[in-house]
C-alpha positions as CSV (number, residue, x, y, z in Angstrom):
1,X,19.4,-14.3,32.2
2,X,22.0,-11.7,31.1
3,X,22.7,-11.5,27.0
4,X,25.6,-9.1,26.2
5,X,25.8,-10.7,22.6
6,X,23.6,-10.8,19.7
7,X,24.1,-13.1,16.7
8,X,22.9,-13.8,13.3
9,X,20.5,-16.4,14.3
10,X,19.2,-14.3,17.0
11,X,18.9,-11.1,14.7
12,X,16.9,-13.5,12.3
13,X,14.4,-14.8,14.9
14,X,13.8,-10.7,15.9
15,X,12.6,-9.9,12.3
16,X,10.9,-12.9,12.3
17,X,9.0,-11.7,15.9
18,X,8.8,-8.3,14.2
19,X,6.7,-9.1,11.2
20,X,4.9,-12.0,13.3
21,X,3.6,-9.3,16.0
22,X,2.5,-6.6,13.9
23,X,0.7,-9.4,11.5
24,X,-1.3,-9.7,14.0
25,X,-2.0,-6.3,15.2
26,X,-1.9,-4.4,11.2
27,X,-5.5,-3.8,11.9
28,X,-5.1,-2.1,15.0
29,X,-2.5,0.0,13.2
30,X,-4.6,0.6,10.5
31,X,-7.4,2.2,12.8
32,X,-5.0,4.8,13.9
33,X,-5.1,6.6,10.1
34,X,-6.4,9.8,11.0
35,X,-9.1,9.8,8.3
36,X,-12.1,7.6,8.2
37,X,-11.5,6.4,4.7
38,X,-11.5,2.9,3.9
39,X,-8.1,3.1,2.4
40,X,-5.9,3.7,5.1
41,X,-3.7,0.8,5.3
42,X,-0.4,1.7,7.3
43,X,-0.5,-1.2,9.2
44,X,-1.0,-3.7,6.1
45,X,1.5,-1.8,4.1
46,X,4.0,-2.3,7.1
47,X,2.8,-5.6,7.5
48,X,3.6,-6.5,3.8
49,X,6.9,-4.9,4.1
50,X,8.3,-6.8,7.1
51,X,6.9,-9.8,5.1
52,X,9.1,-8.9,2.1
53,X,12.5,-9.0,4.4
54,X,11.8,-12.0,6.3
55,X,11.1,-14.1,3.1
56,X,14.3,-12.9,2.2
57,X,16.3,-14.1,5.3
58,X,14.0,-17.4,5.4
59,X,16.6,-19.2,3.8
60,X,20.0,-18.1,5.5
61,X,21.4,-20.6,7.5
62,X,23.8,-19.9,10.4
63,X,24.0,-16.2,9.0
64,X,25.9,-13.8,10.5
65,X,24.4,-10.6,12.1
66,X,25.6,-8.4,8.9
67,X,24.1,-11.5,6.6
68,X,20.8,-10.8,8.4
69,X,20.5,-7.3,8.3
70,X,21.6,-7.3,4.8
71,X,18.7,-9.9,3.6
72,X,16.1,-8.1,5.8
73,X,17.2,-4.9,4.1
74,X,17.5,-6.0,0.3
75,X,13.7,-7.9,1.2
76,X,12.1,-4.5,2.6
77,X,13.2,-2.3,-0.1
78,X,11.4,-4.8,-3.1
79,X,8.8,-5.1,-0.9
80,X,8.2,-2.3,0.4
81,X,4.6,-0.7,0.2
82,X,3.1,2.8,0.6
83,X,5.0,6.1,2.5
84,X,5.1,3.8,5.6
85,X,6.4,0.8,4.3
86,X,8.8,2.5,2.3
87,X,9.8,4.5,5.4
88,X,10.4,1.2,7.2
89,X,12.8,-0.2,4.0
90,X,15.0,3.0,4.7
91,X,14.9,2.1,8.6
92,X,16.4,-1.3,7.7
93,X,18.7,-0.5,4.8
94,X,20.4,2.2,7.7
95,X,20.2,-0.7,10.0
96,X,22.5,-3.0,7.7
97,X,24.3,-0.4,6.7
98,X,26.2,0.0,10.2
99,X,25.6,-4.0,10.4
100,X,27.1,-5.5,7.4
101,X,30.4,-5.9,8.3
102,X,29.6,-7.6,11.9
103,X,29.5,-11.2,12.7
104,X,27.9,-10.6,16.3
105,X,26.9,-7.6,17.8
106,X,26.6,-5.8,21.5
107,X,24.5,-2.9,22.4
108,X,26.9,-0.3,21.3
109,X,26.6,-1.8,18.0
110,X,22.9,-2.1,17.8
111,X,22.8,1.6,19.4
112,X,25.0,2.5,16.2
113,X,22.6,0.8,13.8
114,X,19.5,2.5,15.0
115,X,20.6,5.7,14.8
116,X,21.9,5.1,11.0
117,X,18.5,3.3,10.7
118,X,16.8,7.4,11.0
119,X,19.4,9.1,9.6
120,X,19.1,7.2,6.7
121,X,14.8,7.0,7.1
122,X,15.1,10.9,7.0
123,X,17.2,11.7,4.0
124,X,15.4,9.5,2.3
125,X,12.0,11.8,3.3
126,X,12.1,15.3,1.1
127,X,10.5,17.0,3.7
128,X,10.3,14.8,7.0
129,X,7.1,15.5,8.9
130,X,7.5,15.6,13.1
131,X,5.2,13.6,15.0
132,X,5.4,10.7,12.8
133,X,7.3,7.4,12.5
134,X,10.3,9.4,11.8
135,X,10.1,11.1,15.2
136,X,10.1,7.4,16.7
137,X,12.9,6.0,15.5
138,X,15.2,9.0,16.4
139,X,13.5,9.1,19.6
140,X,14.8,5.4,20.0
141,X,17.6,6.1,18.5
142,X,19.1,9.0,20.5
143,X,18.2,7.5,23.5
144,X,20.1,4.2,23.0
145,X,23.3,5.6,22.4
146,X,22.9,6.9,25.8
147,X,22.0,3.9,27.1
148,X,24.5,2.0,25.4
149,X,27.0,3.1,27.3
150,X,25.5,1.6,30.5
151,X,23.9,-1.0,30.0
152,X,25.6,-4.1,28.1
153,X,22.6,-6.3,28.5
154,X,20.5,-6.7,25.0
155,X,17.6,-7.5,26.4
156,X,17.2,-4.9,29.1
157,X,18.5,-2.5,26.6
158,X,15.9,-3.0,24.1
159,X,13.1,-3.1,26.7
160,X,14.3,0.3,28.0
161,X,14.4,1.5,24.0
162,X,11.0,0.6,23.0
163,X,9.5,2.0,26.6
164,X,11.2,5.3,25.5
165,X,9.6,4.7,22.2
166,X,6.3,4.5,23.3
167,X,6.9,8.2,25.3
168,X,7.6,9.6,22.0
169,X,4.6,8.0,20.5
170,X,2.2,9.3,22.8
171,X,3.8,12.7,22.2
172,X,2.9,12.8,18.4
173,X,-0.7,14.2,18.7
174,X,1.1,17.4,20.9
175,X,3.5,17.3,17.4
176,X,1.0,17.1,15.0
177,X,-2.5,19.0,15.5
178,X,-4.4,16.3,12.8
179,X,-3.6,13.5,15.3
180,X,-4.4,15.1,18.7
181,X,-8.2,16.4,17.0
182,X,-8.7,12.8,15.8
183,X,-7.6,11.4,19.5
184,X,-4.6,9.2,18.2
185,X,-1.0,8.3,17.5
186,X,0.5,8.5,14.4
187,X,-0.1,5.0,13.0
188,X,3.0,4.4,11.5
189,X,5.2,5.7,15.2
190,X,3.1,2.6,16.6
191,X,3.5,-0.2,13.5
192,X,7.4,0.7,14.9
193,X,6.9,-0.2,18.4
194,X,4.6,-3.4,17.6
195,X,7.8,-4.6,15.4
196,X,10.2,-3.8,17.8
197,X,8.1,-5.1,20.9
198,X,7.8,-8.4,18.2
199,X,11.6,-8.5,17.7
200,X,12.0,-8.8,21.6
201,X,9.4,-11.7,22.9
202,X,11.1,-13.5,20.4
203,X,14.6,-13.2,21.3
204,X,13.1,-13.4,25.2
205,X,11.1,-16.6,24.4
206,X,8.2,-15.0,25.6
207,X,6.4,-16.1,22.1
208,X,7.6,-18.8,20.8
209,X,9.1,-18.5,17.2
210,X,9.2,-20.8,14.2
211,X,12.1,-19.5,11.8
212,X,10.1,-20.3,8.9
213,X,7.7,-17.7,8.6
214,X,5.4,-17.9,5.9
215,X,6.7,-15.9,3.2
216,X,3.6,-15.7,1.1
217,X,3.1,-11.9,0.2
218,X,0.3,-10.8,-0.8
219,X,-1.2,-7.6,-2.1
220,X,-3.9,-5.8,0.1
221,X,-6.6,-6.6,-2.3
222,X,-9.4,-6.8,-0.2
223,X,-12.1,-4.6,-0.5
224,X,-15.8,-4.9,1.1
225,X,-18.3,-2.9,-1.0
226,X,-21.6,-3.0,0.9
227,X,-24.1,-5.1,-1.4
228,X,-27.4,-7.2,-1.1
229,X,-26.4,-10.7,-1.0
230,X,-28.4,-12.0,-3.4
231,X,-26.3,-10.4,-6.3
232,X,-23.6,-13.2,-4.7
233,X,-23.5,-15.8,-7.6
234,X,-20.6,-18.1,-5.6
235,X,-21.0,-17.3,-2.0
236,X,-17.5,-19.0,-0.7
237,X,-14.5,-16.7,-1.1
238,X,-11.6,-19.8,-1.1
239,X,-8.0,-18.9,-1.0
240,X,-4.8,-21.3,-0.4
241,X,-1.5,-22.0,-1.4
242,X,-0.4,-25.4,-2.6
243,X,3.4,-26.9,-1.9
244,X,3.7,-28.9,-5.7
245,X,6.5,-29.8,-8.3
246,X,3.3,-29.6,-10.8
247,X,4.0,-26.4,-13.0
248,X,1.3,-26.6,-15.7
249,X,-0.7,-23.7,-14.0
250,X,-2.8,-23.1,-17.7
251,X,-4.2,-26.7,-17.3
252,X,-4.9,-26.1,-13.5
253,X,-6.6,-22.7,-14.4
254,X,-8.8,-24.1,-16.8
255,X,-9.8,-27.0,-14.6
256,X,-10.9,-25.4,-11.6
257,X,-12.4,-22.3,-13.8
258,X,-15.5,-24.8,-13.8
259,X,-16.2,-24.7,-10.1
260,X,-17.1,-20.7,-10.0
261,X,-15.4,-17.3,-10.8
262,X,-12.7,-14.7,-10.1
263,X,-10.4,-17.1,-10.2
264,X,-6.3,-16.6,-9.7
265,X,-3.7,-19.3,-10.1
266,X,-0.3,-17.9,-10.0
267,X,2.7,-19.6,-8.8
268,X,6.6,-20.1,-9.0
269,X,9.1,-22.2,-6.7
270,X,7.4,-24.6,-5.7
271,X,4.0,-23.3,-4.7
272,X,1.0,-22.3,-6.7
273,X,-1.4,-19.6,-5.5
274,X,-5.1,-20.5,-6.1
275,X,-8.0,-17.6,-5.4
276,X,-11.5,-19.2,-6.0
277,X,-15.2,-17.7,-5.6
278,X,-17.3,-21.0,-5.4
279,X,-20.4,-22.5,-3.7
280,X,-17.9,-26.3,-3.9
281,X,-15.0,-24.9,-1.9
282,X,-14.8,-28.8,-0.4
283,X,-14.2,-29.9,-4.5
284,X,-11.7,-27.1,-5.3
285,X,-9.8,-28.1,-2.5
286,X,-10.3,-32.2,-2.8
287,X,-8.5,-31.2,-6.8
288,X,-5.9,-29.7,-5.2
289,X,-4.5,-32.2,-2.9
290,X,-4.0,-34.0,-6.1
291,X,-1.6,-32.0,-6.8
292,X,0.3,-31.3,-3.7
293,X,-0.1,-30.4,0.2
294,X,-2.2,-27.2,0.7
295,X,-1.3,-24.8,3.6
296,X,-2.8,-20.7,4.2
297,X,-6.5,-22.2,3.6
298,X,-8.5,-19.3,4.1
299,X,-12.7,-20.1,3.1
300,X,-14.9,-16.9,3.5
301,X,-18.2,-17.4,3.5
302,X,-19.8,-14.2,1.4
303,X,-23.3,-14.1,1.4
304,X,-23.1,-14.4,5.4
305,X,-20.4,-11.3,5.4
306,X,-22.3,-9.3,2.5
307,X,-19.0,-8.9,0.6
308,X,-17.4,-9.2,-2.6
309,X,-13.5,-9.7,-2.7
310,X,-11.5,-8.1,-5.9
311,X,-10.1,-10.7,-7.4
312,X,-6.1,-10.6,-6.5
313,X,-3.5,-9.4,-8.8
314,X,-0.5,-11.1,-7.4
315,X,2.2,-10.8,-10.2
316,X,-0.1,-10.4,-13.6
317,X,0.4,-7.0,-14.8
318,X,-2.0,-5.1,-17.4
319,X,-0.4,-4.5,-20.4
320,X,-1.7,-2.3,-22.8
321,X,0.5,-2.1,-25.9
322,X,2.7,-4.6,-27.3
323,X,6.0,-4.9,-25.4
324,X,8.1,-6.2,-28.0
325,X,7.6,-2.8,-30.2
326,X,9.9,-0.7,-31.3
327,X,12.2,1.7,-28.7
328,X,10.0,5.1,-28.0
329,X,10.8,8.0,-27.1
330,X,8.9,8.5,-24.1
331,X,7.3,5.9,-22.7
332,X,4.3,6.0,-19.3
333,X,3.4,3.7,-16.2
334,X,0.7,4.8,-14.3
335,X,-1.6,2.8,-11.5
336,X,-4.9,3.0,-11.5
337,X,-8.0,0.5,-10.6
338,X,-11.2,0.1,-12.1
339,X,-12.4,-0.8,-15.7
340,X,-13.6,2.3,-16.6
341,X,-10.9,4.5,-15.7
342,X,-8.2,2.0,-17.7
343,X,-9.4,2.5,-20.4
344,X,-9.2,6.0,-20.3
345,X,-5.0,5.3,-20.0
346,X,-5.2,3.3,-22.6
347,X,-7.0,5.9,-24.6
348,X,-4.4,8.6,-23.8
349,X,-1.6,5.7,-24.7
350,X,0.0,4.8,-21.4
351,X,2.0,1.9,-22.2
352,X,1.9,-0.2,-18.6
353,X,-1.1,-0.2,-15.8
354,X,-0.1,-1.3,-12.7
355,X,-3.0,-2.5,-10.9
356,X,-3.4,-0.2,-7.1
357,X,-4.8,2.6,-5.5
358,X,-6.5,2.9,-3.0
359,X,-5.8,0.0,-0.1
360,X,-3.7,-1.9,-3.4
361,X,-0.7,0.7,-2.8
362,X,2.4,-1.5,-4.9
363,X,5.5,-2.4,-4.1
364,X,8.9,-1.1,-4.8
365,X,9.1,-4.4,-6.7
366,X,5.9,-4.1,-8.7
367,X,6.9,-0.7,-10.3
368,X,10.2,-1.8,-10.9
369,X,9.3,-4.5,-13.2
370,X,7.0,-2.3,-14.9
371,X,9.9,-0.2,-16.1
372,X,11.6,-3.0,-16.8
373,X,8.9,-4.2,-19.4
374,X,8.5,-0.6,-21.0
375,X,10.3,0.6,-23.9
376,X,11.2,3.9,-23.7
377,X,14.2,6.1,-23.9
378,X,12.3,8.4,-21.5
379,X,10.0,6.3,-18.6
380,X,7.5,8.7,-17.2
381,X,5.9,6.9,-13.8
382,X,2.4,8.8,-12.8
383,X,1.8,7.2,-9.0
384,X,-1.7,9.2,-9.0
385,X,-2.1,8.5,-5.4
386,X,0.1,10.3,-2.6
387,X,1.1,6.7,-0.9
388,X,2.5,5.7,-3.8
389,X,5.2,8.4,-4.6
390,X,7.8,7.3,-2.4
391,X,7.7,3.8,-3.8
392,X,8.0,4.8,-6.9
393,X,10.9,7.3,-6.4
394,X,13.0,4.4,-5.0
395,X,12.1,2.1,-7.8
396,X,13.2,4.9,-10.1
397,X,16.3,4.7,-7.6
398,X,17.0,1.1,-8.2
399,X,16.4,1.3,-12.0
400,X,19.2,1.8,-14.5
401,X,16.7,3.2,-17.0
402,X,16.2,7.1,-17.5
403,X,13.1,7.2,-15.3
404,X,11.1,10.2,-14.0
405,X,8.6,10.3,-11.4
406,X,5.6,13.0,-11.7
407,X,4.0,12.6,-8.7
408,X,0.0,12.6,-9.3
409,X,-1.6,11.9,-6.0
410,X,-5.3,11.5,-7.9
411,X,-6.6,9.8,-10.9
412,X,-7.4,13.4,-12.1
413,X,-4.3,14.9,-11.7
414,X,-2.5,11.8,-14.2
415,X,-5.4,12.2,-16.4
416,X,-4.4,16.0,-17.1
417,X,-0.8,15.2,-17.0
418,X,-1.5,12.9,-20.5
419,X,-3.5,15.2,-21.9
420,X,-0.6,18.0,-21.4
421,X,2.0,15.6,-22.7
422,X,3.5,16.5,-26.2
423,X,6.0,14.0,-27.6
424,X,7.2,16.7,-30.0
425,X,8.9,18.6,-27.0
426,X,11.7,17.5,-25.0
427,X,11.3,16.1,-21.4
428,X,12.3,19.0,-19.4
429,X,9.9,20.9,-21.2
430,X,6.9,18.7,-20.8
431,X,7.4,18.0,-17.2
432,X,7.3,21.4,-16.8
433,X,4.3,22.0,-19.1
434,X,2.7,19.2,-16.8
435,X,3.1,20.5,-13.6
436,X,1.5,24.4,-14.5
437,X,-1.7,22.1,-15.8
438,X,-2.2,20.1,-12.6
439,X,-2.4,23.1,-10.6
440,X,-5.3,23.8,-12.7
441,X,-7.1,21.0,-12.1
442,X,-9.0,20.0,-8.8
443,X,-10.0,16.6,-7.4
444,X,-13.0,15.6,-5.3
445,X,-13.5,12.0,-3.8
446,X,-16.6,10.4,-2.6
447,X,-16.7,6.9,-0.5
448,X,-17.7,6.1,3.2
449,X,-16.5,6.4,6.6
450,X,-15.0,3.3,8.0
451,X,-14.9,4.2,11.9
452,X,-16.5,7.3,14.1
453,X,-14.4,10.2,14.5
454,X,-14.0,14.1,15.0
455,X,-12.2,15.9,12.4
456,X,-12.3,19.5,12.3
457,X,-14.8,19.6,15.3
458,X,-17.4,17.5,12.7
459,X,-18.6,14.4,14.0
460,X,-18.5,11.7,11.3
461,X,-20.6,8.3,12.1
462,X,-19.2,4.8,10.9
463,X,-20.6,4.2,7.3
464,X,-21.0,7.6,6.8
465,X,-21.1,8.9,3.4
466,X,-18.0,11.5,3.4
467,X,-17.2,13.9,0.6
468,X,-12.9,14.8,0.0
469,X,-11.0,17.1,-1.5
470,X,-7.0,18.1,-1.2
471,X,-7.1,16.2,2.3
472,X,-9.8,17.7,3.7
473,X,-13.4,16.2,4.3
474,X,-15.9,18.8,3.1
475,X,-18.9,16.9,3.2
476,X,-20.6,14.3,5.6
477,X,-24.5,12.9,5.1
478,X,-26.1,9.6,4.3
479,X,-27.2,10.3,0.8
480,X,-24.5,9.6,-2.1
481,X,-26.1,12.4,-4.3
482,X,-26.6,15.0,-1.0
483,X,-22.9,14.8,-0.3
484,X,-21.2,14.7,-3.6
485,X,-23.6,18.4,-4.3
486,X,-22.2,19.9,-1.1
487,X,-18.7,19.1,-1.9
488,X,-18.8,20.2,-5.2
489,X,-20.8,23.6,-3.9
490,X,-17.4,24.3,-1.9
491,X,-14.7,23.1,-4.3
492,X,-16.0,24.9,-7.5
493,X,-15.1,28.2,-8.1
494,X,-15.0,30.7,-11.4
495,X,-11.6,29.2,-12.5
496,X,-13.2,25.9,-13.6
497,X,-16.0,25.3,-16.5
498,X,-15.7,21.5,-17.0
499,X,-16.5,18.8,-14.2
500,X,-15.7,15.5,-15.2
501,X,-17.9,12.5,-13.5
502,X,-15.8,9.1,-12.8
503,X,-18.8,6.8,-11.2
504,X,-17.5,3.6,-9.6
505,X,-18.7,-0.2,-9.3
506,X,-20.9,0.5,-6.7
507,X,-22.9,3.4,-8.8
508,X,-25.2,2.3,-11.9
509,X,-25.0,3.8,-15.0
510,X,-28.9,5.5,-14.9
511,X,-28.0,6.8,-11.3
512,X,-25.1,8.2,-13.1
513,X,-27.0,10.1,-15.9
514,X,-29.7,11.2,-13.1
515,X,-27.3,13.0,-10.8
516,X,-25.3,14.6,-13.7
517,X,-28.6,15.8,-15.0
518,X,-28.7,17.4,-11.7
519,X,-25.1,19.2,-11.7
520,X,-26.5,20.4,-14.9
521,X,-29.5,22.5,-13.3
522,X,-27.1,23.2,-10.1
523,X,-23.8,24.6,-12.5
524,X,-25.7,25.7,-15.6
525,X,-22.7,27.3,-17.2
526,X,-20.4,24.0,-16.6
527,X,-19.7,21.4,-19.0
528,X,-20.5,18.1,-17.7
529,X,-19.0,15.1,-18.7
530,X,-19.5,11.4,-17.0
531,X,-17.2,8.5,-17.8
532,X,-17.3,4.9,-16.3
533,X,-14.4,4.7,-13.7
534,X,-15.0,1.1,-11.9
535,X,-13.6,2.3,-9.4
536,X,-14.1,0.4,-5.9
537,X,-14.5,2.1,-2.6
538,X,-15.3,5.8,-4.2
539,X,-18.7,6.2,-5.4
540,X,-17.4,9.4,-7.4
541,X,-14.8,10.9,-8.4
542,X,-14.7,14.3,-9.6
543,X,-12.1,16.0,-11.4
544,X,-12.7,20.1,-12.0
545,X,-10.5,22.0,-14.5
């Protein structure tokens, strides 16, 4: 049947495919990352993105198109979560941009939107990258103002988009040598096409849609350290949300903090958030209907997986210094993750922690209300992780506060930045001072391979032990201690005397002291230090100044 018009409702129910599709397929986007690592998460950053604009246009009724595209824009930019979710914001704010003004729209108009969608994803990039989503969406772009011009049927047009899509999606490995070695396509060209392909079975009725999606968004918290399962205290993982008027969440904390650990109760409008480890899960959940209906009841069973969740950090924040104090001068937000290596920004007197990292990249929205909280004439934001940067540059956009963004892309790198920092000089001044002493300092990373691959014609085995440094992997083996010696061999050179040990959650404090005995005899004429990190996923980290 022949559609030559497309209105609000219809819009809605595409975003609503969009986020649906690619909810379901974020892991087979996330296996496209080109390294191993277990924190590549383009596909659950996406995901969480597309979640963040459809909660937003949940509650539209009869909207126009320009209504919907606005909503889906103003939802993605809050939400949005790593380079690639941020990438996708910029897609949609282009996309209502051309779109605000329209009640309905016809090809030539949706044509018109896409291709403000990647002008707008580009600016927005300081130096866009070929061969990656960016190539995608003006591949889609350019071709449907062509096609526009022929063809007034929306359906037929957008098939024909996203098949031209896909031809520039299997072009990115010829555009980028990184993907063709590791035999894929860039991950975050194909999280387009799975939300565009989404958008269309649901506007076709080839899936059927329910307008409203659940707009629970959640952090990408889990993280599956490898562990013997008798160190599992509460073997259920339990996880659900609760539909409730009931508001005394203290109470409701303290209550079902009986029935195990890592607990989480958060909530807001009408829904509480509960996060449980327990051997009763059938009790939690028997309290909770006492309360309300339950819905998004998800009960892993641990000891049978061999994994430990991290307890989620939906909206709590850690705060470090008194946020009713006095105005400073300058004022820091950094992210970071582990125990070990907070309390080193605490030390050097960072004034907000957002929780994130690695596979916990946070949102727009997160950031922004950290600024918000601070007290500072001058906000300095260290992201210390490369998928973090753009986020924070567009909360630093969206602020009204004097905010800077240094953008650390390792724990490292905003560790040094602290140490530079001199409140007695002015800001231009210390930023500079700060970037000269990152460039002095290196960064090596230690964790596993999640998936076999090729990289630099080295063959790398699932569960792997791989050793990282400045996007490279220098170092694969099956011994923690073997690998983290070889990287260091190759990083260290006679511009650094001091390495500095972070050991994770995973590494014990005598296997700490033992192998840092042994960088001793291996660099006699290096100072050594070792700190607790906490860290989850990296046995070590290494910083070399």
């Amino acid at each position: 049947m022949k559609n030559e018009i497309m209105d609000g409702l219809m819009l809605k129910k595409a975003f609503v495919g969009g986020a649906r599709l690619l909810e379901s397929k974020k892991e087979e986007v996330n296996a496209l990352n080109v390294f191993p690592v277990p924190d590549g998460d383009t596909g659950t950053n996406m995901s969480l993105t597309m979640k963040s604009a459809v909660k937003q246009i949940s509650s539209l009724d009869a909207p126009t198109v320009g209504e919907v595209a606005v909503a889906a824009s103003n939802g993605s930019l809050m939400g949005a979560r790593g380079n690639s979710g941020v990438i996708l914001s910029q897609l949609f704010r282009g996309f209502a941009n051309s779109l605000k003004d329209k009640d309905k729209i016809n090809t030539i108009d949706l044509a018109k939107a896409f291709k403000s969608a990647s002008e707008t994803a580009y600016k927005a990039v300081m130096k866009p990258t070929e061969g990656t989503i960016l190539t995608v969406a003006k591949g889609c772009a350019d071709y449907a103002l062509e096609l526009a011009e022929v063809e007034n049927d929306i359906f037929v047009f957008l098939e024909k988009v996203i098949n031209k899509g896909k031809e520039v999606l299997n072009k990115t490995p010829d555009m980028l040598p990184v993907l063709k070695q590791a035999g894929v396509v860039d991950a975050g060209g194909k999280g387009l096409i799975v939300v565009l392909t989404g958008a269309l079975n649901a506007i076709t009725g080839k899936e059927d849609i329910i307008l409203d999606f659940p707009a629970k968004v959640d952090k990408p918290v889990e993280i599956f350290p490898r562990i013997d399962d008798e160190n599992i205290k509460f073997g259920y993982c339990t996880e659900f949300m609760i539909n409730t008027d009931f508001d005394d969440y203290e109470a409701l904390r303290s209550e079902l903090n009986s029935f195990g650990d890592s607990l989480l109760v958060v909530g807001g409008d009408g829904l509480i958030k509960v996060h449980v480890h327990t051997n009763n899960p059938g009790l939690v959940l028997e309290r909770a209907l006492e309360i309300g209906e339950l819905n998004d009841i998800k009960i892993d069973n641990m000891r049978y997986q061999h994994r430990h969740i991290i307890e989620e950090e939906v909206s709590e924040k850690i705060e470090i210094n008194n946020r009713n104090r006095e105005m400073k001068k300058y004022a820091f937000i950094t992210v970071s993750i582990g125990e070990g290596l907070n309390k080193v920004f605490k030390e050097l007197n960072v004034d907000y922690i957002i929780p994130g990292g690695q596979t916990m990249n946070p949102s727009t929205e997160d950031i922004l209300k950290a600024i918000d909280e601070v007290n500072g004439e001058n906000i300095i934001i260290l992201p210390n992780n490369s998928n973090i940067v753009l986020a924070a540059d567009q909360a630093k956009e969206l602020s009204d506060k004097k905010v800077y963004v240094f953008p650390t892309k390792t724990i490292p790198e905003g560790i040094t930045a602290l140490i530079t920092f001199d409140p007695e000089l002015d800001i231009e001044e210390n930023l500079t001072n700060m970037e000269e002493a990152v460039t002095h300092v290196k960064t090596g990373m230690v964790t596993y391979a999640v998936r076999n691959t090729e990289i630099d014609n080295t063959k790398i085995n699932k569960d792997d032990i791989i050793g990282l440094s400045n996007g490279e992997i220098l170092a694969v083996g099956n011994s923690i201690d073997e690998v983290s010696l070889v990287l260091l061999q190759k990083v260290i050179n006679d511009e650094y005397s001091l390495i500095t040990v972070f050991y994770g959650n995973e590494i014990d404090d005598e296997s700490a002291k033992k192998f840092a005995k042994r960088l001793e005899e291996e660099f006699e004429n290096f100072d050594i230090e070792v700190v607790y990190g906490g860290q989850p996923l990296y046995y070590y980290i290494f910083s070399l100044e």
